[in-house]
Each structure stands twice: as structure tokens, then as C-alpha cells.
C-alpha positions in Angstrom: 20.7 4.0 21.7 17.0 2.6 20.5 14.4 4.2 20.2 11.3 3.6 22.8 7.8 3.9 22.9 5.9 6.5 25.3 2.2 7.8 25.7 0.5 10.5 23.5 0.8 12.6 26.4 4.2 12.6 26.9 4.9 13.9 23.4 6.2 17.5 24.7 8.7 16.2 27.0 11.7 14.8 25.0 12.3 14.9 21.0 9.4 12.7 19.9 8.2 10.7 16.4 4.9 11.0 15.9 3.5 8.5 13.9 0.3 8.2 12.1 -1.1 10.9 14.3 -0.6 15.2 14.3 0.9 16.7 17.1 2.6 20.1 18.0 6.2 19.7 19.2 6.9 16.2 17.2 10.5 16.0 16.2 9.4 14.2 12.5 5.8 13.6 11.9 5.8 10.6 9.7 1.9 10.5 9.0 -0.8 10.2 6.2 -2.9 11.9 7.7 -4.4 15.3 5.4 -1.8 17.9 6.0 0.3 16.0 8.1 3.7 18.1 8.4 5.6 14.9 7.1 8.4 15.4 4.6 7.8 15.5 1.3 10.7 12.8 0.4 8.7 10.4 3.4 5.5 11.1 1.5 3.9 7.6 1.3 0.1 5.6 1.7 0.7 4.4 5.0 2.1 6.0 8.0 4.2 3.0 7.9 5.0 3.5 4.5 6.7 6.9 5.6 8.1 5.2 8.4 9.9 3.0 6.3 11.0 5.9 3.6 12.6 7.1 7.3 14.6 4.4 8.1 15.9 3.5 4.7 16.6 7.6 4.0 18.4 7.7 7.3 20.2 5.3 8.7 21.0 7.4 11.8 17.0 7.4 12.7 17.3 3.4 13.8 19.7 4.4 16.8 18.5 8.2 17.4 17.1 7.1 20.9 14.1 9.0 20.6 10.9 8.5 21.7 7.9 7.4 19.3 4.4 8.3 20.0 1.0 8.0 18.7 -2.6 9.5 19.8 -4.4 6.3 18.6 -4.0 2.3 18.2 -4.7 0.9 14.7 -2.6 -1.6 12.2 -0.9 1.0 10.1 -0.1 3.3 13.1 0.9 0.2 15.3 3.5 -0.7 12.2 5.1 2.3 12.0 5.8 2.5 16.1 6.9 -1.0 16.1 9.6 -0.2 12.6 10.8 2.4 14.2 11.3 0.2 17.8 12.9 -2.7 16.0 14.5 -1.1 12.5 16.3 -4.1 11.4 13.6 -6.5 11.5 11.5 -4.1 9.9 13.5 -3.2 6.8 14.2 -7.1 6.6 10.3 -7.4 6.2 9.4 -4.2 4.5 7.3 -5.1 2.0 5.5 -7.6 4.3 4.5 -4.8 6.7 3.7 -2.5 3.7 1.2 -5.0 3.4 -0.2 -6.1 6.7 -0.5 -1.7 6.5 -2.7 -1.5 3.7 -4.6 -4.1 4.4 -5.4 -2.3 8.2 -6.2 1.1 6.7 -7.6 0.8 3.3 -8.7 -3.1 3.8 -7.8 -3.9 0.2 -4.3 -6.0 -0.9 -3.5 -7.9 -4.2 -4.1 -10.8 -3.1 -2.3 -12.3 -5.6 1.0 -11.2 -3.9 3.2 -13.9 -2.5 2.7 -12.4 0.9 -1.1 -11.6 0.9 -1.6 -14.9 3.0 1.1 -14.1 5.8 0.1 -10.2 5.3 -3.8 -11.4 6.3 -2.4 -13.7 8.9 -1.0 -11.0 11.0 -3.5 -8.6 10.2 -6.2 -11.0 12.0 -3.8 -11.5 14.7 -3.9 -8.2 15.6 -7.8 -7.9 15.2 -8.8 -10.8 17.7 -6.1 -9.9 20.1 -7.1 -6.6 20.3 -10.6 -7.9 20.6 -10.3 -10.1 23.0 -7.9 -8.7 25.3 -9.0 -4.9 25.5 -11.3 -2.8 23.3 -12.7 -2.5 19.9 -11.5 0.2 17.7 -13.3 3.7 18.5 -14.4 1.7 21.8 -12.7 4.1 23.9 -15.4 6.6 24.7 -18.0 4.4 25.2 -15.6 3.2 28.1 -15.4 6.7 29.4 -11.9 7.2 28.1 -9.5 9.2 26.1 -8.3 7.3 22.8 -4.8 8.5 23.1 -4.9 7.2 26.4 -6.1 4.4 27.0 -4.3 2.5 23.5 -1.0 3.1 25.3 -1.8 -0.2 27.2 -2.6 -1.9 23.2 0.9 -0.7 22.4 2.7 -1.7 25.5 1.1 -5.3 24.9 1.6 -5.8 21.4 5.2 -4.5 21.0 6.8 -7.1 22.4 5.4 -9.9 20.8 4.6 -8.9 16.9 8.3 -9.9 16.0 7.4 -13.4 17.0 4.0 -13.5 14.6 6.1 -11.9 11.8 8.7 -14.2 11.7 6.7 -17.2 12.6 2.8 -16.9 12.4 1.9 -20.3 12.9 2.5 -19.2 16.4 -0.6 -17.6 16.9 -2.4 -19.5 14.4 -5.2 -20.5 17.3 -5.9 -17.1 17.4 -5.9 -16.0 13.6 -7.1 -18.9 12.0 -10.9 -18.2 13.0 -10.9 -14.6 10.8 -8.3 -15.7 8.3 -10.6 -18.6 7.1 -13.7 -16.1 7.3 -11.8 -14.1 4.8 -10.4 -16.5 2.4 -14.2 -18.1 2.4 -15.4 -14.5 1.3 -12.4 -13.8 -1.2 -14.2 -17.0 -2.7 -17.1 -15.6 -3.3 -16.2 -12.4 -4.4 -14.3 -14.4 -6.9 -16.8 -16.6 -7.4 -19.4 -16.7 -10.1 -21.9 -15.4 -7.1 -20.3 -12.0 -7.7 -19.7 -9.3 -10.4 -17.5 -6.1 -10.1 -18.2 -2.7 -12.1 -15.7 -0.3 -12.0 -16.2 3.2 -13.2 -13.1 4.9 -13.3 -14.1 7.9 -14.4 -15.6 8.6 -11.0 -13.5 6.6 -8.8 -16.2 4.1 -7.9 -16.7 0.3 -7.7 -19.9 -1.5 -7.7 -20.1 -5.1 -6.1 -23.3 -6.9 -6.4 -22.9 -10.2 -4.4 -25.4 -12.3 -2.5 -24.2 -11.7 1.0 -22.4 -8.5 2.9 -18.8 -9.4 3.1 -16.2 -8.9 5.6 -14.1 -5.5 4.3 -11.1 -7.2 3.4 -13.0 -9.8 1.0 -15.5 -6.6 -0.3 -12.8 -3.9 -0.9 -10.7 -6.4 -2.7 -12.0 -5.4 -6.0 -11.9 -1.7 -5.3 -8.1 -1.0 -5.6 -7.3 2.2 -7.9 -10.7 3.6 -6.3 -12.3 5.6 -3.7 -15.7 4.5 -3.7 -17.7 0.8 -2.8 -21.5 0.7 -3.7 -22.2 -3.2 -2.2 -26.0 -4.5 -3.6 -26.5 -7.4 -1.9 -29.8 -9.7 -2.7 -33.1 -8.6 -1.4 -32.7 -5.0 -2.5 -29.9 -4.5 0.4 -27.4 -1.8 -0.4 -24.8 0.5 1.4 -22.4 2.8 -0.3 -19.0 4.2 1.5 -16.2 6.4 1.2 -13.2 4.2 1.4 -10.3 5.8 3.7 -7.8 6.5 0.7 -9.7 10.1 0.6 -9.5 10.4 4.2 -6.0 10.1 4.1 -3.2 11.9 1.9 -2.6 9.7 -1.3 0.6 9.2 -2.3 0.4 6.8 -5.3 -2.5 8.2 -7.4 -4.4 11.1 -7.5 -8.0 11.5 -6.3 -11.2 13.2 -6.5 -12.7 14.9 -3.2 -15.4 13.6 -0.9 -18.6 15.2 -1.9 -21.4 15.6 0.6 -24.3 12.7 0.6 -27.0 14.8 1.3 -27.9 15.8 -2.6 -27.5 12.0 -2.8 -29.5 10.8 -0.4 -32.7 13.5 -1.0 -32.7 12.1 -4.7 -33.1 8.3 -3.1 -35.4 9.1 -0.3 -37.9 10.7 -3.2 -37.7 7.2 -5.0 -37.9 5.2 -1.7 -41.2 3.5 -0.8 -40.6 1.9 2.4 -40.7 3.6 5.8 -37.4 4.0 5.8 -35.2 7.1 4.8 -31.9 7.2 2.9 -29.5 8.7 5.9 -25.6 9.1 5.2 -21.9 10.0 7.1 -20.5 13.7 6.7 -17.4 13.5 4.6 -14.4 13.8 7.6 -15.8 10.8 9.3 -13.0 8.3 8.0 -15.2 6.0 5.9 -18.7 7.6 5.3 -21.8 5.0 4.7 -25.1 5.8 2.6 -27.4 3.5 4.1 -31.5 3.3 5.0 -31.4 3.9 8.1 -32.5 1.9 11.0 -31.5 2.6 15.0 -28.7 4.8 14.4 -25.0 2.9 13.7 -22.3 3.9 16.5 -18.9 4.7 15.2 -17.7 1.1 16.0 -20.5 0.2 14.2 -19.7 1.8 11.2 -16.4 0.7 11.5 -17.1 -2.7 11.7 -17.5 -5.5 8.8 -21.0 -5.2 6.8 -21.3 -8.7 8.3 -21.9 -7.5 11.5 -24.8 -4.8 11.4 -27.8 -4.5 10.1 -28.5 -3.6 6.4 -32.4 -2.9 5.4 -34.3 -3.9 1.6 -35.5 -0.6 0.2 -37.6 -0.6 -2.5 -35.7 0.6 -5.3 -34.7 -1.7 -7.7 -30.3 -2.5 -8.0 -29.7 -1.1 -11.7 -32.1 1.6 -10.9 -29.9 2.7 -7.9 -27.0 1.9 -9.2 -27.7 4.5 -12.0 -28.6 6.9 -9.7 -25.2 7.0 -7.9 -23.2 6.5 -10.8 -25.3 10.0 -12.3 -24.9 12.1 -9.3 -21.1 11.6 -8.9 -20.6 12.2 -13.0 -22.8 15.3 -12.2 -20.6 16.2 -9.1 -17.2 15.5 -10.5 -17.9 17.4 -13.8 -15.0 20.1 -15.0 -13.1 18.6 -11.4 -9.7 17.0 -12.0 -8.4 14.5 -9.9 -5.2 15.5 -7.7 -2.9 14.9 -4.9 -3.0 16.9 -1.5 -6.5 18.1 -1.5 -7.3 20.2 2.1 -10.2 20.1 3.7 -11.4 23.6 2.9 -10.8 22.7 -0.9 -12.8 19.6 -0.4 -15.8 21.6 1.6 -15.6 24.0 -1.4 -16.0 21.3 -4.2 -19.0 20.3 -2.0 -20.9 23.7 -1.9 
């Protein structure tokens, strides 16, 4: 008997998956999420990744006939529902859809990988359908409804038809063509002599000075291995961000915790000189941005590419900042050793 996809809401009334979400009464969480009750032995990146431990651990999981649930629609999440819905195709493609999930959540992918292209080619696939055809993501309140709602009509559209795109993509090329070629243009110039990378390990961060913002999966590109993206971009333009792999729990590496911005920001706003003030994210939103402020960013905004809002000239010069950040995060992380499985009331602690 297959297994079958049903609402969020429906999770308490039959044996239920729960993927990339938390919920009381699932059956198997099979989630990154920070203490997610997934098993240890399904530990992985992605929620898909776990998915896919799942179905290769247990081979009685891909006819269990149960139903699989999550409270929200995104790439990762949307992966692991669909692996579990169609687990022959999806263990036939695993390390494509490892991909397509990396690239969703943590917007980064070798992309020197033989599948990067077809990886990117689904990924934007699923970005302007979803666009076009029903809401951004984190759209739902501002349309007066409940996420883990109103994305079961996203799951109920998409199901059917990702098998197609994964096994053929030129057959939505008209609709993933426009992003894909946005993309490989950026992954040009971050390549590009236009752009240079600093990495400082010791802190988790990467620093990207490049003319222009980017889209994420052209920025973050350089980042893999770490936590932290400080973009300068010409004309004194800069924004800083938590990248999601601390959001999440890390399988792969170990990591240092989020530390609150406000030390960080009160150090820039006594250098700044224009009218504008350093403001920043508090660390649970899922990718914190230090940024001068202008009309306040929604969390669509914020979740959007760099491209698409706003980003202001301050008056402090790009080394100059760039020191600063690099100082206060030595500062911060000093006699702190990098782990897996932080909580959130270890993290807060680091922070006071």
C-alpha cells in the first residue's frame, strides 16, 4: 500500500510522517529541524536527506501506507514528502534530490558536481511555479492565512508533476530557463575576476566583496563549510547574514552558535555617519541580516535574493568594516568550541 500525502492538520488522525516540520503524535519525524525527535541513525542536512536515510534503512517504509505530512511548503520539505510518495524514483535519483535539497535550504551546491546544472534546473522550477501560481514563501499571513494550511494546495499541485521535471527538465524549460540563466550569469561573476572571497574559518565566516548583490544561490556559492556571508558590494553597500545551517541541526560538521547582533551593530552605529542606523535579525529568525536600515524588510523580504531589496551606502569604509565583524566574532567565539546539536537555551546562553 503507498504512502499518501494529507494536511498538517490531519496529522493526529492516522500514523503520520512528519517531515521537515515538529509535530506531537508523528509516527517518525524525519526533520532537521533543532531538536527534531528524528532518529539518530536518519540524522542528516536535509529533511530529505533523513528521508532518504529512511527509505534505504527500511525497505518496508516505501509500502507502509502511511500518511506524510508537513506544516510548511519549501524545496527540502517538498523532497522529502514527494521520496516518501514515489520511493523508487527517489532512491534511483538520490543524490540528485540531495542536491536540488541543499541548494533550497542552504542555497549553496558544488557546482562543480555533474548534477549542479539539473539540481538548479529543478530548483528554479519550483521557485517560478510557486510564484506564479500561488504565493511566495512566508506569503501566507500577509494573505490572512495559516502556513500549514494554505501550502497543502502547493503540495497537492506539485506532487504529481515533479517526477516529470526530474526525469526530463527540458520539459519545463520555458519556465526555469528565466532564473537558471540569472544564476549561471551571477555564478560568472562570483567567479569572475569582479569578485574575491575571504574565508575565515576560524569563525565560520565568508566575506564576498563583488560589484553587485547577487542572487543567493550565486552569493552563498563560496560559503560552503561556513555559517556566515558578509556581502560588500561597491558604493559602501553591505549586509551580513546568518546562513540557515545554524538554524538547522548539522549533520556533517560541527558549528559555532548564533550570537546576538546587537553588540555588533552598537559598535557600527558609533562609527556610522549617515542618517542611517545599523539594525539586525534576532538569532531564531531562519537567516538573520545586519543591515542599515531603511523602511523595515518583511519576512519575505528578508527571504528574498539581495537583488530584490533595497541595500543603503554607509559611511564606513569596506576593510574598515570588515575588520570590525571579523574582531567581534573572534571576541565572541573565544574559549567556545564548535559542536553538533547545539539547543536553543545553550545558544541564548553563549549569547549573554
Amino acid at each position: 500500500m503507498n504512502n499518501y500525502f494529507v494536511s498538517f492538520q490531519q496529522l493526529r488522525r492516522q500514523p503520520t510522517i512528519v517531515v521537515d516540520s515538529t509535530g506531537l503524535g508523528a509516527a517518525l519525524t524525519l526533520a532537521h529541524w533543532r531538536g527534531a525527535a528524528t532518529p539518530p541513525a536518519l540524522r542528516d542536512d536535509t529533511s530529505a536527506g533523513s528521508v532518504l536515510r529512511a527509505l534505504r534503512a527500511d525497505k518496508t517504509l516505501a509500502q507502509a501506507g502511511l500518511a506524510v505530512t508537513a506544516n510548511h511548503f519549501d524545496i527540502d520539505g517538498f523532497v522529502g514528502v514527494w521520496a516518501l510518495l514515489n520511493p523508487t524514483l527517489a532512491l534511483q535519483h538520490g543524490e540528485l534530490l540531495r542536491l536540488v535539497a541543499t541548494l533550497g535550504d542552504f542555497r549553496e551546491l558544488d557546482w562543480q558536481h555533474p548534477l549542479a546544472d539539473h539540481a538548479l534546473q529543478l530548483v528554479c522550477w519550483l521557485n517560478a511555479e510557486e510564484e506564479t501560481r500561488f504565493y511566495e514563501p512566508f506569503g501566507a499571513p500577509a494573505r490572512r492565512r495559516r502556513e500549514d494550511e494554505a501550502s497543502a494546495e502547493k503540495f497537492a499541485w506539485f506532487l504529481p508533476r515533479f517526477a516529470e521535471l526530474l526525469q526530463n527538465p527540458e520539459a519545463g524549460q520555458a519556465i526555469w530557463e528565466p532564473e537558471y540563466q540569472r544564476v549561471k550569469q551571477a555564478l560568472a561573476v562570483v567567479h569572475g575576476p569582479a569578485t574575491t572571497v575571504r574565508r575565515y574559518p576560524d569563525v565560520g565566516l565568508t566575506v564576498v566583496t563583488t560589484p553587485e548583490p547577487l542572487p543567493y544561490y550565486a552569493l552563498f556559492a563560496p560559503s560552503i563549510g561556513t555559517d556566515m556571508v558578509l556581502s560588500l558590494y561597491d558604493g559602501q553597500r553591505y549586509e551580513f547574514e546568518y546562513k540557515y545551517t545554524t538554524w538547522i541541526d548539522l549533520e556533517s560538521r560541527p558549528t559555532l552558535p548564533r550570537l546576538p547582533l546587537d553588540g555588533l551593530a552598537s559598535q557600527l552605529n558609533a562609527r556610522e555617519q549617515t542618517p542611517r542606523r545599523w539594525t539586525f535579525d534576532g538569532i531564531t529568525d531562519t537567516g538573520p541580516l545586519l543591515r542599515l536600515s531603511g523602511k523595515g524588510l518583511t519576512k519575505p523580504q528578508r527571504y528574498a535574493n539581495p537583488t530584490q531589496r533595497p541595500i543603503y551606502s554607509s559611511s564606513i569604509q569596506p576593510g574598515a568594516l570588515e575588520q570590525e565583524v571579523v574582531a567581534f566574532f573572534r571576541a565572541g567565539y573565544a574559549g567556545i568550541e564548535p559542536k553538533r546539536y547545539w539547543t536553543w537555551v545553550e545558544i541564548r546562553a553563549v549569547g549573554e
